[in-house]
N, C-alpha and C positions, 0 to 999 in steps of 0.2 A: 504494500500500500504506500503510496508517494501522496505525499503532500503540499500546497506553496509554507501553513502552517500548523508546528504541534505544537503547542500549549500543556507542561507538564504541572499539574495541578489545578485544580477547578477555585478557587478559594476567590473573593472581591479582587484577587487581581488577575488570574489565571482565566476564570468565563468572563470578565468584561473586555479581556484583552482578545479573546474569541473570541466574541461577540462582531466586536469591532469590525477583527480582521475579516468577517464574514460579512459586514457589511461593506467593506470595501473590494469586496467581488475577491477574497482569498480563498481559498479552496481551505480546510481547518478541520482540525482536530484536538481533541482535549481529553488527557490522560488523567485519571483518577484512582487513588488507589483507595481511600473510603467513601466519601459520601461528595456528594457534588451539593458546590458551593463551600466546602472547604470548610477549617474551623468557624471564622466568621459566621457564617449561616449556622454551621451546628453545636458550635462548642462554646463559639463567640458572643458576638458582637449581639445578635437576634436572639439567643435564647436568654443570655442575661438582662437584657431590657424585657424579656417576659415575665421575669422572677421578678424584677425590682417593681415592675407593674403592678402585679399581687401584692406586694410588701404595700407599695403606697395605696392603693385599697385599703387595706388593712388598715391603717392607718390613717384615714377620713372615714374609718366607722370607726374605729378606737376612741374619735378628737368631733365625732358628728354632734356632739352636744354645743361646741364651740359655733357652730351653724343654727343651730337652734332644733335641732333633730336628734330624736331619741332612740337609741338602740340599745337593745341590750340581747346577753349571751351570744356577743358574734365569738368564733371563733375562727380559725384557721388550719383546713387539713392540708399539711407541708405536703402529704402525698399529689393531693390533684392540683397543690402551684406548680410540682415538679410536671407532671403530665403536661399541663397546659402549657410549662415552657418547653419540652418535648414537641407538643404537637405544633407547635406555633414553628419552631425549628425543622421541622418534618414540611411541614406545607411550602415553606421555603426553600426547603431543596427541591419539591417537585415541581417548585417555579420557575427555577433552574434549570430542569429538565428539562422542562416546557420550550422553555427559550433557546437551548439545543436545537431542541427539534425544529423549530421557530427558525432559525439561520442556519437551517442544515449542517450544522457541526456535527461530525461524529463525535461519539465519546465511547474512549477504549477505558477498560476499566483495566485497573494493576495498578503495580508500582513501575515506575517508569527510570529508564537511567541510559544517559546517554554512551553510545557505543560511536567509534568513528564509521567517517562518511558518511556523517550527518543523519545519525540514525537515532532512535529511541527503540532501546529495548524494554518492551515491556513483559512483565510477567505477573499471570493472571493469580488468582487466590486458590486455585489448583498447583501452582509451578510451573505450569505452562510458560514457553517464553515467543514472544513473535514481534519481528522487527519491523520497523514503520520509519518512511524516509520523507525526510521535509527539506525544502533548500530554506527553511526556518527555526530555529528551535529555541522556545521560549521558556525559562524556569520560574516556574513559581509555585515553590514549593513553599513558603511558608513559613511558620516558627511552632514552637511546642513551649510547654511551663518549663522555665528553666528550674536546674536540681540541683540547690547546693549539698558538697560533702556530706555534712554535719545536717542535713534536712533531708533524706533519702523518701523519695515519695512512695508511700507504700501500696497508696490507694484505699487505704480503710482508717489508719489511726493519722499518718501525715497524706494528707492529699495536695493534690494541685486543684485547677478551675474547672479541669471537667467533671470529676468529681464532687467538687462544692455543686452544681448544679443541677445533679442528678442524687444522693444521698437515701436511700432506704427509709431512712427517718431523722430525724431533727435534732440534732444532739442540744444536750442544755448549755452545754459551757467550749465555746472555740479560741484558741486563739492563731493571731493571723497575722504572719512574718512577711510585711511588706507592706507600705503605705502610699502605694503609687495607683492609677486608676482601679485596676483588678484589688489592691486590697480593700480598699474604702469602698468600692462595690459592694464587695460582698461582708463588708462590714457591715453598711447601714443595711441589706437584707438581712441579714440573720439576727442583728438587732431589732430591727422590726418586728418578725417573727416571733422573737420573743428568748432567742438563743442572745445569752450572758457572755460578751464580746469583748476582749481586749486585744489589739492593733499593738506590735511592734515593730518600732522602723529602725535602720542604722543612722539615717540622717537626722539631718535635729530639727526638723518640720514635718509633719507628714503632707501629701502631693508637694515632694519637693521640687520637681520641676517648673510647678507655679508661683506665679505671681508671691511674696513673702506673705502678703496683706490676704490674698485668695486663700493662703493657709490658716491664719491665723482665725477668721472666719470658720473655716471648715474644723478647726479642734475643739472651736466654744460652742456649734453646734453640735457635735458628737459628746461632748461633757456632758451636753444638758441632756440628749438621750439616753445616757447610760454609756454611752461605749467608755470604757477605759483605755486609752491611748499613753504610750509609754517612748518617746522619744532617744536618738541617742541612746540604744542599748541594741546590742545584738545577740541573737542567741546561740547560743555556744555547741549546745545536744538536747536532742530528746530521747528521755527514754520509754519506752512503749511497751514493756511487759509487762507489764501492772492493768486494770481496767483502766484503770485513765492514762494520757499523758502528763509525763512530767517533764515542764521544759525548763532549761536553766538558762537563766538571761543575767546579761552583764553588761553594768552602766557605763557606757564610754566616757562618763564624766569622772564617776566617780571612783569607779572601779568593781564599785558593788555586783555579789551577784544575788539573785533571789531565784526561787523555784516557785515554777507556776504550776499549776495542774488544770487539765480541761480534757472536755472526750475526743476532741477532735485539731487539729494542728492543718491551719491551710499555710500550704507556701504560696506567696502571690511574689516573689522577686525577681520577677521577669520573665522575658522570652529566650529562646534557644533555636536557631535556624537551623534549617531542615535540610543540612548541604551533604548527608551526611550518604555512601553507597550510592548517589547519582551519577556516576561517572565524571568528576570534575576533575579529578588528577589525572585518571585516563589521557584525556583531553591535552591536558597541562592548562587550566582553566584557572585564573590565576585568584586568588583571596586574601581576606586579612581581617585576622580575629572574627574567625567563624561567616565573613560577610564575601560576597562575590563580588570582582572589582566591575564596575560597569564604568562608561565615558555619560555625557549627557542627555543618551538617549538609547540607554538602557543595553549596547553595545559591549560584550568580554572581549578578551585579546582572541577571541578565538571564532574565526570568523563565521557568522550564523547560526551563533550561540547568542541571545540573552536571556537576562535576568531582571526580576521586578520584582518589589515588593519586600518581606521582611525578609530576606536574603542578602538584599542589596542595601548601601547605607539611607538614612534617613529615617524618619519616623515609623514605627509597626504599625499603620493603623493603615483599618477598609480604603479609607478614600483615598487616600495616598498609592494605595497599590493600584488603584482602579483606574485611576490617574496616569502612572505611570505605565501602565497594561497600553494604555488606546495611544501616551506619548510613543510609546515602542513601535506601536504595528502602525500607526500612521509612517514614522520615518521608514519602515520598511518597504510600503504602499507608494512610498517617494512623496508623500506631502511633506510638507514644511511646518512641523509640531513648532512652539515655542518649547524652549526646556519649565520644567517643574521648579519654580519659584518654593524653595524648601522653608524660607522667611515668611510664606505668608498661605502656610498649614496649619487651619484651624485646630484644636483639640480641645475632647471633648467627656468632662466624666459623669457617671450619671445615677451618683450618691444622692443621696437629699440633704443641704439642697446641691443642685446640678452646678455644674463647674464647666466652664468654654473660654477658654482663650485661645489669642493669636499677636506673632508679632514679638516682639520684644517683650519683658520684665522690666519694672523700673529700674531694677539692678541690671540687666544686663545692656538696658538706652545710655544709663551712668558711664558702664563698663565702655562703653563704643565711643565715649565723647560727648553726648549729642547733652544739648543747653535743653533743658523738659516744661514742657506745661503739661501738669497733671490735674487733670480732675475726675472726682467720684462722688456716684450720685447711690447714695442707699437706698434700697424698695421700699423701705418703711415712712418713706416719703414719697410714694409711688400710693395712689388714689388707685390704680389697678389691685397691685399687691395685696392690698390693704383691705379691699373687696372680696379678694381671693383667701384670704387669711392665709398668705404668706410673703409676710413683711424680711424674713431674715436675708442678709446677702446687699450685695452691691453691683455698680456697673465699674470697674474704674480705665479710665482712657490717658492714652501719653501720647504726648504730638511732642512733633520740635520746635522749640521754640523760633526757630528761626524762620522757617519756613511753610510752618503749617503739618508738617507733615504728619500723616498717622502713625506710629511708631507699633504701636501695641495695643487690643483690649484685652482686659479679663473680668470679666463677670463669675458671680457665684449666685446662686438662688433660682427660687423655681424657673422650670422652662425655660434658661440661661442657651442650652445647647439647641434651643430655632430660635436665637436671634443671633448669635455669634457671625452668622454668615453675610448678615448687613455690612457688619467691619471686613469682614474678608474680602467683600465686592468695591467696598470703599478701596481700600488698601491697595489691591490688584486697579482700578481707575485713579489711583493718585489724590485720592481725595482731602480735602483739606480738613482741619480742624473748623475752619470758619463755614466752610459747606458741610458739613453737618448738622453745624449750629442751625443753617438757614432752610435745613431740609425738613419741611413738616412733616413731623410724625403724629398720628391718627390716638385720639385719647377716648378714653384710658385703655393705655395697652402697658405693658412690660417692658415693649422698645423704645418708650418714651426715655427711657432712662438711659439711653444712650446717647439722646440730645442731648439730654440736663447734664451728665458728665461732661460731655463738651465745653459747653456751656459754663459749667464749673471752673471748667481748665483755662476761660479765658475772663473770668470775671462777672460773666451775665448770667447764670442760673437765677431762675425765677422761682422753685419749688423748694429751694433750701434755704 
């Protein structure tokens, strides 16, 4: 079987990069070795926003009195949230499918790994193995929960993400080594549910790659929930032959160490890319620290080979790979892509409340030079918000001063992550601090507070 392209992996970068190539009259194929649409769809991105959907239900009948509605004996069976994010994850891979069929893509199922002469070997879930030739070959394999030494995922007492999301039953007591989007996730779901949470991070913030200010918001909100968050400590061993865990944790401050106990041990400290038995060395396919070297548009040294997505450098997330999937196969198409503007990739977490930024950190506009006008506009000054009973969180925006420029937003609080993309459109159009100001936004809404931050940053706020 000859192809113009294969596509190894089906995942948000893998079938959108197929997609594509098939609407640009590519003849395409896409290799899968479990489930189409890749973690994203089933492990990811889609089934976690189904859980934390459940948890925030739960939680507007929990607080329905505050509305003026009264309920009582709700509870919560963890069995049928898990199902529901199961089946919501299910219907989305057969959307996938769909869309297959839709663009005439083949899709070979296995594991896939490139062999020379521009071939993929695949081999099926029998052993079976059968070669397929592309004068294209596209990787996008993906990343997996990364596994430290001293954290060996066991799958029942230490787990990783796919595990926290599928669980037999509910444990009472977790705790959860890592503070980066996937921990605080599934921090505030299991605290919602009603499982007894404590969050440990090595850095001395948790979401330490935001904003410092987006941080410190997000720990006085988990204070007041219950979560116990523990900073600046790292855990050293757990041990698991007892019913519970016992993990021993030590202060990077202090030196201190204490011992925790809990049923359940999530590791959330990252991702691990998926380069692994693909045939890259074969090749002589070049790398560095686990990542595939690509040019800026998605091009290895090794001619009609690439790679996208969490393999290659830049941010692990859906949109970025999806992004760079259609940059790829356009340049191969022979159109004229712009390269991936890696500065002005939203991101996006989706704890309660929701956290989206883009752009710069006031620390890192500091760090580059730039002269700042800052302003921030908090919801609890938001007539939306405030309707909605949920006032907690902010917008805060950094322009330069010199020029107007948009530098950065970061917002925290509810439905934070469907307005973020206003600033990403601004930013990608050059937009100014003062054209912001002067762009009517529609009241009462949420995005209003995007103005008023402007606003803020240059003197004329009216709501504060």
């Amino acid at each position: 079987m000859s192809y113009d392209v294969i596509v190894v992996g089906s995942g948000p970068g893998g079938y959108v990069a197929a997609i594509r190539a098939s609407q640009l009259g590519l003849k395409t194929a896409v290799v899968e070795k479990e489930s189409l649409g890749g973690i994203c769809l089933n492990w990811g991105c889609i089934p976690t926003k189904a859980l934390l959907k459940s948890a925030q239900v739960f939680e507007y009948i929990k607080h329905a009195d505050q509305y003026g509605i009264s309920v009582s004996d709700a509870s919560a069976d963890f069995s049928k949230v898990v199902k529901r994010s199961r089946d919501v994850a299910g219907g989305m891979s057969k959307g996938v499918k769909f869309l297959m069929g839709k663009n005439k893509i083949d899709v070979i199922m296995g594991f896939g790994k490139l062999i020379a002469g521009k071939q993929v070997e695949v081999t099926d879930d029998k052993g079976h193995k059968k070669n397929y030739q592309a004068k294209h070959i596209i990787l996008a394999t993906g990343g997996r929960a990364r596994q430290l030494p001293n954290l060996p995922i066991d799958g029942k007492k230490i787990i990783g993400y796919r595990e926290a999301m599928s669980l037999p039953t509910q444990p009472k007591s977790m705790v959860i080594v890592g503070a980066g989007a996937i921990g605080v996730e599934f921090a505030y779901f299991y605290n919602a549910m009603g499982t007894e949470v404590t969050v440990v991070e090595y850095m001395d913030r948790i979401v330490p790659n935001e904003d410092a200010d987006v941080s410190k918001e997000l720990m006085k909100n988990f204070k007041k929930s219950g979560i116990k968050v523990k900073t600046s400590t790292s855990v050293e061993n757990v041990d698991t032959k007892g019913q519970n865990c016992l993990i021993k944790a030590q202060s990077r401050k202090s030196g201190k160490t204490e011992i925790m106990k809990a049923d359940v041990v999530l590791s959330a400290v990252g991702v691990s890319t998926n380069i692994e038995n693909i045939g890259l060395e074969g090749l002589g396919i070049k790398t560095d620290r686990g990542q595939v070297l690509v040019d800026e548009y998605y091009r290895t040294n090794v001619d009609g080979v690439y790679a996208i997505g969490d393999i290659v450098h830049g941010p692990a997330l859906a949109h970025v790979a999806s992004a760079e999937g259609i940059i790829c196969v356009e340049k191969i198409a022979n159109h004229h892509p712009e390269p991936l503007d890696y500065n002005n990739i939203p991101g996006c977490t989706y704890c309660s409340p929701e956290i989206a930024s883009v752009g710069y950190t006031e620390a890192q506009a500091k760090e580059a030079g730039y002269d700042l006008k800052i302003g921030k506009f908090p919801f609890s000054a938001s007539g939306k918000a405030s309707a909605a009973g949920s006032k907690q969180g902010f917008v805060k925006v950094i322009f330069d001063a010199k020029y107007g420029e948009f530098l950065g937003a970061h917002m925290i609080g509810a439905n934070v992550t469907e307005m973020i993309a206003e600033v990403v459109a601004a930013r990608k159009l050059e937009t100014t601090g003062m054209e912001i100001i002067k762009t009517v936004h529609p009241h009462p809404t949420m995005s209003e507070a995007v103005m008023e931050a402007a606003a803020a940053a240059y003197g004329e706020v009216i709501h504060l």
